[in-house]
MIBA-432644 format. One record per atom (N, C-alpha, C): residue in one letter; z, y, x. Coordinates in steps of 0.05 Angstrom, whole numbers, plus 32768, in hexadecimal, padded with zeros to 4 digits. Layout:
! residues N
AZYX
...
END
This chain:
! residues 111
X80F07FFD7E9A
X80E97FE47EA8
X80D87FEA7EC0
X80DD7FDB7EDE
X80CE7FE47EEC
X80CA7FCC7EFF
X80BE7FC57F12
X80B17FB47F22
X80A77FB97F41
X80AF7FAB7F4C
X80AB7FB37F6A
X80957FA37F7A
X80917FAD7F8D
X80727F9A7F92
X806D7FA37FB4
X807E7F8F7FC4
X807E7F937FE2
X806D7F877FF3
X80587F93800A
X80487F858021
X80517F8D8038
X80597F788042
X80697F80805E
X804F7F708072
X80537F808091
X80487F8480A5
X80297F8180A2
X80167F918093
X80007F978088
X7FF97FAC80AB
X7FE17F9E80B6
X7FD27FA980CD
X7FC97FC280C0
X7FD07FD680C0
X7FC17FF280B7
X7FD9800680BD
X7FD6801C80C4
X7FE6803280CD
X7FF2803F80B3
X8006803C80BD
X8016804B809A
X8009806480A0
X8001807C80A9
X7FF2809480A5
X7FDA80898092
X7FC5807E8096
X7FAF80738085
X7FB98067806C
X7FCF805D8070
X7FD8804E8059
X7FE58066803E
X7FEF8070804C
X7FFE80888040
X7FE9809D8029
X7FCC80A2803F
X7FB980AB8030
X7FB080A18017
X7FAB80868013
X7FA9807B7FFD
X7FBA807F7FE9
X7FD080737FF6
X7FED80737FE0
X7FF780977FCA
X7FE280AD7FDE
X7FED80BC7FCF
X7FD980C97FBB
X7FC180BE7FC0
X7FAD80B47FA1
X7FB480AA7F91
X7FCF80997F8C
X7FD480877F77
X7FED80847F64
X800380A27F79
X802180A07F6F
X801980B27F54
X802180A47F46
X802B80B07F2F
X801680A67F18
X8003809E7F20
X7FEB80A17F08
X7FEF80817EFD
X7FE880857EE5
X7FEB80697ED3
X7FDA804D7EE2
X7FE280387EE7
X7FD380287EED
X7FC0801D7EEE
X7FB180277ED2
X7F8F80217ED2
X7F8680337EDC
X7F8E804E7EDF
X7F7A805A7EF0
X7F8480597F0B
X7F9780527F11
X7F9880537F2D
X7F89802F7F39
X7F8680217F2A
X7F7980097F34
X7F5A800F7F32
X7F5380277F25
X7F3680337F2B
X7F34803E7F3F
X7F4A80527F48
X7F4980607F5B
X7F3E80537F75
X7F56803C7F76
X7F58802E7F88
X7F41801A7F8A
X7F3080167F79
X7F1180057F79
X7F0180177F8A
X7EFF802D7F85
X7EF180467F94
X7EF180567FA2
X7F0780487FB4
X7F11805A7FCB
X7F0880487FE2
X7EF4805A7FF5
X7EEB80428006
X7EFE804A8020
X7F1980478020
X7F298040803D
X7F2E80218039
X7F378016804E
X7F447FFB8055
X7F5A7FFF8045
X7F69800A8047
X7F84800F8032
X7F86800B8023
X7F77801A8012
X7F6B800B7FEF
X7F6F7FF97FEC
X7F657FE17FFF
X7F617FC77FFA
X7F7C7FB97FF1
X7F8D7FC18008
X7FA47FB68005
X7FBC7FBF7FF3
X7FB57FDC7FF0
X7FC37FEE7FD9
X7FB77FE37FC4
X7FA37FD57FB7
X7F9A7FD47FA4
X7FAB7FA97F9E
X7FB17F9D7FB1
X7FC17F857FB1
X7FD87F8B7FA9
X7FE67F9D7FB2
X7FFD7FA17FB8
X800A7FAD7F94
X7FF47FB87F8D
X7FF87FC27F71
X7FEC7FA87F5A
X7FE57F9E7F58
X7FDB7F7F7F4C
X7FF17F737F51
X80027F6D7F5E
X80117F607F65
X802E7F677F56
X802F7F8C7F5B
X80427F937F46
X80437F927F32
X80327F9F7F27
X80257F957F0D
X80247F787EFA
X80217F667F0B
X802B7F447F0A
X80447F427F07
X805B7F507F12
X80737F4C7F13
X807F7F587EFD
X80707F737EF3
X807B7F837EDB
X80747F6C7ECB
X80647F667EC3
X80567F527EB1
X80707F3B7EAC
X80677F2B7EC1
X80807F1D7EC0
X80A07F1D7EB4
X80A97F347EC2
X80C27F397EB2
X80C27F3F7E99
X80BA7F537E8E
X80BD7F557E76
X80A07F547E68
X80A97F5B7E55
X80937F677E3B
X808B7F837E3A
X80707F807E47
X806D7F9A7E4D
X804F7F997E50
X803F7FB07E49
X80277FB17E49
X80227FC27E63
X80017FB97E6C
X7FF87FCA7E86
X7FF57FDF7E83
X7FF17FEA7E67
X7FE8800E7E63
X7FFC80157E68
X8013800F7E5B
X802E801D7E59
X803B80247E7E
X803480197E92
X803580147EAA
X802A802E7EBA
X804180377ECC
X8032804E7EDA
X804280417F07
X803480577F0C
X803C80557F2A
X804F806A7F2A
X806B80567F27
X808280677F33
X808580717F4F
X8089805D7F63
X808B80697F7D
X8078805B7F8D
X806B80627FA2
X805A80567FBD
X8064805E7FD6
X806D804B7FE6
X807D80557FFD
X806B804A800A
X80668052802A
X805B803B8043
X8075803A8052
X8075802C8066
X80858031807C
X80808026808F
X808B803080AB
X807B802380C1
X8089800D80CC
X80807FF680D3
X807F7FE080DA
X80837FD580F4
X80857FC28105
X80867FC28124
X806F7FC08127
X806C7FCD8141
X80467FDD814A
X804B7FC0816D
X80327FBA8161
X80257FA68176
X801A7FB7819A
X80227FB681AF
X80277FC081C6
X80137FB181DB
X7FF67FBE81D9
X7FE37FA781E7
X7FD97FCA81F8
X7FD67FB7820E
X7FBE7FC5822D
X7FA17FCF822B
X7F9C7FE58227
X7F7B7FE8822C
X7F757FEC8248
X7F6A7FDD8264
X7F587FE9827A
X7F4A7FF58277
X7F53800B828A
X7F448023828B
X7F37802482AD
X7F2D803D82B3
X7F19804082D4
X7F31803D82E6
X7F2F80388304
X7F3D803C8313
X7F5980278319
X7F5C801782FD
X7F7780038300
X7F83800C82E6
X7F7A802682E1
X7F97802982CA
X7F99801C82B4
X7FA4801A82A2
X7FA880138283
X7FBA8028826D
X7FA7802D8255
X7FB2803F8247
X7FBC8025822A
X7FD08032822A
X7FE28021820E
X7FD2802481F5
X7FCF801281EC
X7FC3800D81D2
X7FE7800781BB
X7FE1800F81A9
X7FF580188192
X7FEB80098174
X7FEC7FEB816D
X7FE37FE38153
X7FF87FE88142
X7FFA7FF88135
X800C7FFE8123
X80047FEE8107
X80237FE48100
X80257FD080DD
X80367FE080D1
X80317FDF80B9
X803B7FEB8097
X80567FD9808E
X805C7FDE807A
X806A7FD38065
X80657FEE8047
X80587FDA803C
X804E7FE8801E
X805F7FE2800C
X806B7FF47FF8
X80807FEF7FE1
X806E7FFB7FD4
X806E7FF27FB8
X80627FFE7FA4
X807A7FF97F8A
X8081800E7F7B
X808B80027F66
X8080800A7F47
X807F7FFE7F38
X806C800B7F1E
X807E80067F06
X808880197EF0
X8091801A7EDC
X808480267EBD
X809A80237EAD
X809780267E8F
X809E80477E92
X808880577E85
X809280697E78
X80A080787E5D
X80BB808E7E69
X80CE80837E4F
X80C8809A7E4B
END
């Protein structure tokens, strides 16, 4: 049994995002929602929604306990990146680059 748990266009650079996510693949859910309490990036934050949320959904479907629950897969992916002007000396302007995510998390039963 497994559960999917998607955040699309999340303001944070899938590189940063990525960092978190790979603190958390594989390890059982309670400790990775510790992990994720004590990890002081921005990422966390939203890696740590993004997994509550799966987790809600495993719930939901079936009959299934949270211990029994691990982190199958954590993907990021990159998102459409926002295209704004910084002024610089002289007239110029250097390109600013906001790059957005899309977070998949999926969490299952181990058999």
């Amino acid at each position: 049994m497994q559960a999917t748990a998607i955040q699309r266009y999340v303001r944070i650079t899938p590189r940063k995002c990525n960092q978190v996510l790979a603190l958390i693949r594989g390890q059982a859910v309670e400790q990775a929602q510790n992990t994720l309490q004590f990890t002081p990036k921005n990422g966390a934050r939203i890696v740590q929604k993004v997994l509550k949320s799966a987790v809600a959904n495993a719930l939901h479907e079936g009959k299934v306990r949270v211990e029994d629950l691990y982190v199958k897969e954590a993907v990021v992916g990159a998102g459409p990146t926002l295209k704004r002007w910084l002024p610089r000396a002289q007239g110029r302007a250097t390109p600013l680059l906001k790059r957005m995510s899309h977070v998949s998390l999926t969490v299952a039963t181990r058999e």
